[in-house]
N, C-alpha and C positions, 0 to 999 in steps of 0.2 A: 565767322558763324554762318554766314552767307552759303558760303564755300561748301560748307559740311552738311547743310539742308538741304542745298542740291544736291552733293553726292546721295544722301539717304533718298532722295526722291530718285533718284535714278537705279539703284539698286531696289528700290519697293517694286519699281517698274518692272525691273524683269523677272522678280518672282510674280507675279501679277499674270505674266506674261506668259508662264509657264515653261520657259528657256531654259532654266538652269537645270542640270543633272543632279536628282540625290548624292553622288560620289564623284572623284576624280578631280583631276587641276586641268585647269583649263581659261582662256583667256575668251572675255566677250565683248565683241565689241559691239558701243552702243548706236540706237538711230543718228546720235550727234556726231559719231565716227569717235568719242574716245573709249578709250579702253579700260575694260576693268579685270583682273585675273582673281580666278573662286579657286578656292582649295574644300574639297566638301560640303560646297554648296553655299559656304560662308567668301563673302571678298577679302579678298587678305593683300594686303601694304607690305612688301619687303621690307622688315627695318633688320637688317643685317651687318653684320662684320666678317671681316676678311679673316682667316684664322689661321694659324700657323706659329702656335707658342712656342719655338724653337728656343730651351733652355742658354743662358748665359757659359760662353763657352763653347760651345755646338754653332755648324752652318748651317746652310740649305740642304745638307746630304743625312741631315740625322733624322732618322726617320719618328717624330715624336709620337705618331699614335702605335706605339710599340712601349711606348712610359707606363714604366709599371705602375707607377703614381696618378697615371691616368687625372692629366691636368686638365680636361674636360670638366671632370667632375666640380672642383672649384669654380673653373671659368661659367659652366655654365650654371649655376648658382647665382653668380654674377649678372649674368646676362638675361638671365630670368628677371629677376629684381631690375633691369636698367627699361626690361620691354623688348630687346630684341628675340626675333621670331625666326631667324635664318641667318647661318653661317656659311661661308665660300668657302670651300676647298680648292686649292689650285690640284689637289691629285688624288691617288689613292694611295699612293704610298709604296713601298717592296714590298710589305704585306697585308694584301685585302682585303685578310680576315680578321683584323685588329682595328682597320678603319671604317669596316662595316659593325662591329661590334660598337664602335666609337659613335656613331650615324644613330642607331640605336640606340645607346644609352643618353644621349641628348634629346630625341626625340620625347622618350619612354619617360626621363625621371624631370625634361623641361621645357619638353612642347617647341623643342627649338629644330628647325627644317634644315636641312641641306642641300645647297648648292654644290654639283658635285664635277669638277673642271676637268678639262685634259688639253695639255697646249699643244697639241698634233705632233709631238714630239721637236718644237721650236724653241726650248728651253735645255734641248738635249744635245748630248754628244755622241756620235760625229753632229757637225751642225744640219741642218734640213736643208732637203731640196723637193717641193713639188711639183717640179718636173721628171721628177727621175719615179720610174715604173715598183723600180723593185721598194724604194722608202713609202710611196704610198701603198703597199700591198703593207707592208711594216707595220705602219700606223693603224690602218684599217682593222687590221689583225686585231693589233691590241685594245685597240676601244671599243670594239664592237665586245669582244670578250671582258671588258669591265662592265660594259651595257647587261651582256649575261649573268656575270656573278652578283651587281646591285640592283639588277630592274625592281625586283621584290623586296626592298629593305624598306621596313617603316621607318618614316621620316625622309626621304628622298623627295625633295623638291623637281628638280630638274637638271637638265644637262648642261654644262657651256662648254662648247667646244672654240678653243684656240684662246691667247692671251696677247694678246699687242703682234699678233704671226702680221699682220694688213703693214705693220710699220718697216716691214723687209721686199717691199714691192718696188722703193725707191734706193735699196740695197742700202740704206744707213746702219740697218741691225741686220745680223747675220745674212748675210746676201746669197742668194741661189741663182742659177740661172740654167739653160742650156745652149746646144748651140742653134736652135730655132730661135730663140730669143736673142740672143746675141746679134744673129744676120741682121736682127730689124735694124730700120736706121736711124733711128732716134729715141735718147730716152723716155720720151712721155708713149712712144709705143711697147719697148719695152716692159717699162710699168705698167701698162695697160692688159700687157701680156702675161704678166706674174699675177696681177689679180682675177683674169679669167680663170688661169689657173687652179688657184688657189680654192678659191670661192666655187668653184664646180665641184672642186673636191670635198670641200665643207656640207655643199650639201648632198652630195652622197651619203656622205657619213650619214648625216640628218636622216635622210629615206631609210636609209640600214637601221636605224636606231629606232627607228618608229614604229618597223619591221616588228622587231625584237622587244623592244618597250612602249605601244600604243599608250601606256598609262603616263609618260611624264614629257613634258615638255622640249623641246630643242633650243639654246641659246647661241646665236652667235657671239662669239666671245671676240671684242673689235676693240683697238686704239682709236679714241676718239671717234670721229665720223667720215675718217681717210677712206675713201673705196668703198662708199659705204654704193654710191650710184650704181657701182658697178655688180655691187653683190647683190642689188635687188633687181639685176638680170639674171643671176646665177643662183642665187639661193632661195627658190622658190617653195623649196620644205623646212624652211625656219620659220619656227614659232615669235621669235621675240629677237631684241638686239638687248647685249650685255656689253654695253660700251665704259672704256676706261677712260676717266675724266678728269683734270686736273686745270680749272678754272680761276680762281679763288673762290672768295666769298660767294659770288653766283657763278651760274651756267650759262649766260649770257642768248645768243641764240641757239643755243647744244638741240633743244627741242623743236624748235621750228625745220633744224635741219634735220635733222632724224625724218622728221613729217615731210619734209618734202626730198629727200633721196631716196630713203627706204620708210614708206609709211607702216612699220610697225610699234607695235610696244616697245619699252627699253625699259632694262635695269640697270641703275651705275653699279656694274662689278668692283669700280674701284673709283672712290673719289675720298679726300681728304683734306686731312692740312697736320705739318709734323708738329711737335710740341718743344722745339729750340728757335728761338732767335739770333739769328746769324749774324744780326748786328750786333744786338749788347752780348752775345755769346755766353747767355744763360737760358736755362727752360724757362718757358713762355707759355704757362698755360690760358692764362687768359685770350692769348689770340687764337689759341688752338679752338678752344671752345666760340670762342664767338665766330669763326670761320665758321665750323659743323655747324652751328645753330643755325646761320643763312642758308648755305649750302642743304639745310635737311627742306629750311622755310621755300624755297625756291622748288625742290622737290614734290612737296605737297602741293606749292601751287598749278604744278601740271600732273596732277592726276585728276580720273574722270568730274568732271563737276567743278572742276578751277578754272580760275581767272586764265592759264596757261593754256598751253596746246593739247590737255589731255591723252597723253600717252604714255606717261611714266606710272610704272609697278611700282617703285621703290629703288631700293640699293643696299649695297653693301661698302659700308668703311672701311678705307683704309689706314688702321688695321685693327685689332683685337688689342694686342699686345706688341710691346717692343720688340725688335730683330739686334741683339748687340755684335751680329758677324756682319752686315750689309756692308759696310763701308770698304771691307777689306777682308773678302772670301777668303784666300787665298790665305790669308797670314793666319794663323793659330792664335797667336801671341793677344791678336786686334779683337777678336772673340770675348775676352775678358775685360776689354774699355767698351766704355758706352762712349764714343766716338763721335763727335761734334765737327766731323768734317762734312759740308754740305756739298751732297753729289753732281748736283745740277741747280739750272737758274729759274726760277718763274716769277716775272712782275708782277702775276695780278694776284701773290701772296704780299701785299702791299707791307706789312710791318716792318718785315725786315728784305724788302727789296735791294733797296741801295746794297748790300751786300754779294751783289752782281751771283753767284751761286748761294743759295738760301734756301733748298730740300734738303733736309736732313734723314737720310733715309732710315737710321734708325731711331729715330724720336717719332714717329708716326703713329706709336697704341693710344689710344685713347683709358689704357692701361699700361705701367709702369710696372718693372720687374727687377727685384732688387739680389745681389746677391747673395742674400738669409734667404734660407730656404724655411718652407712652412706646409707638410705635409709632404716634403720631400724634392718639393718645387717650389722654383722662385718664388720669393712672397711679391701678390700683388697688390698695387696702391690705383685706384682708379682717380685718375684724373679730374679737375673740373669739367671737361667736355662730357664724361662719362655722367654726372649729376646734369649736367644741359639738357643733355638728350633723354636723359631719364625723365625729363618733367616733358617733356615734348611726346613721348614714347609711350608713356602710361598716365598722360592728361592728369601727373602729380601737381596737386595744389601748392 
């Protein structure tokens, strides 16, 4: 209660103050140095999901906002009723004018915002190199020309550029390099040298985009807090961090460090917990839910006017709904099992730890999708976590 009295006093203050713009999104930061982000005029809390309802039998290559069933429609019916206010896009899709149609009819029929991603082409094939002249002329190209065709689409929240690109500087994910980098004589110069890189480029983009879209914000879109030092030498036209977080139950110092690498705002683009347990090797919604409930409580305490560090907006969960291809892109056949093989390990998902790999990368919706279709599309079962967060999300008694 504490908590929330101070927030409203702090936000009294800057209307008081005369600060705030009739119109626009924008981020303010207060005398106390935390941060508060207005969307017309009103302060607004990310409570978001990750989206991406990629139908049972389909991979990552099916372009859903081309559904003629148009699974929006239901989900965000859904999403209305839970309290969420913003959804993450990881793209736009093959076709831009079905995804901006989609941005739209969310906004329009459920007040629900878009986050709208581009992973600088680091998810793509051939794989990425930022050193190399002609892929950054590539990249530039094309996102600055998505910047053109969405800058105007009601409901566009803001931009995040790149998705975990920071975790390929110590070459464990898709590795780049040239042969300036290479000469160097050691890897921690190397690495040093791929996030200069990198993060110079990031914020060009950023300038170009601010260029073209002065109305919506710039995210850096980051793996945890890797490089984060180095990028608040290089990214000096980024509005905000959109970091991907995978802690358990809390964040532990995720925010102190944010505040003292790169002192800006942050959004969790991505934080979660999957809804299988990889020990008893059945679904687990209770822990699922009681992980989100800390993990949001945690959240709130570091926004402006908390007990915390004061510099978290919000975030977005991962995920919406189910993925039944994750486990096994590749195979066709794997698309039609809901797959109980956990892709990697993390201990501070403490339940089913002992289980040495315990992410289960398609159990991660905080929505369930079964395969009866209902309107054409998977029928969806929302979860306990999805009722947690609903009372957390719309102060339901």
């Amino acid at each position: 209660m504490k908590r929330n009295i101070l927030y409203i006093f702090f936000i009294f203050f800057i209307f008081l103050s005369g600060c705030v713009p009739a119109k626009g999104i924008f981020i303010k930061q207060l005398k106390n140095k935390d941060y508060v982000l207005f969307v017309d005029k009103s302060p607004y809390v990310v409570k978001g999901v990750c989206y991406a309802p990629v139908p049972i039998g389909k991979s990552h290559l099916y372009n859903f906002m081309c559904n003629q069933h148009k699974p929006w429609i239901i989900d965000g019916s859904l999403m209305q009723k839970m309290g969420v206010n913003t959804i993450r896009l990881y793209g736009v899709g093959d076709e831009p004018a079905d995804c901006k149609k989609m941005i739209e009819e969310l906004y329009t029929l459920y007040n629900i915002r878009t986050i709208l991603g581009d992973d600088l082409g680091f998810w793509e094939y051939p794989p990425p190199n930022y050193a190399d002249k002609d892929f950054i002329e590539e990249q530039t190209e094309k996102i600055l020309k998505t910047v053109n065709y969405f800058k105007d689409t009601p409901g566009l929240l803001m931009w995040n550029l790149g998705n975990e690109n920071n975790y390929s500087f110590d070459g464990r994910v898709n590795p780049w390099s040239s042969e300036e980098i290479d000469a160097l004589p050691s890897y921690g110069e190397k690495r040093k040298a791929r996030a200069r890189i990198y993060y110079s480029f990031t914020n060009d983009i950023a300038k170009k985009i601010k260029q073209i879209d002065p109305e919506h914000l710039v995210s850096l879109g980051n793996g945890e807090t890797v490089g984060l030092k180095i990028a608040a030498q290089y990214c000096p036209d980024i509005d905000l961090l959109g970091c991907i977080v995978y802690r358990g139950k809390v964040f532990g110092s995720f925010f102190k460090e944010i505040k003292r690498k790169f002192d800006l705002p942050v959004v969790l683009m991505e934080y979660g917990c999957d809804a299988f347990n990889a020990v008893k090797q059945k679904e687990d919604q209770k822990n699922q839910a009681k992980f989100l409930k800390s993990q949001w409580r945690d959240i709130e305490k570091n926004f402006a006017g908390g007990k915390g560090i004061g510099n978290c907006l919000g975030g977005t969960i991962f995920e919406w709904t189910d993925e039944w291809w994750k486990t096994s892109d590749c195979d066709r056949d794997s698309w039609l099992v809901h797959d109980v093989t956990a892709g990697w390990g993390m201990g501070a998902y403490t339940f089913d730890a002992k289980a040495g790999k315990n992410m289960n990368e398609e159990w991660f919706g905080i929505v369930s999708v079964s395969p009866e279709l209902e309107d054409g599309i998977n029928k969806r079962t929302p979860r306990k976590a999805y009722y947690v967060l609903k009372k957390l999300w719309t102060k339901e008694k």
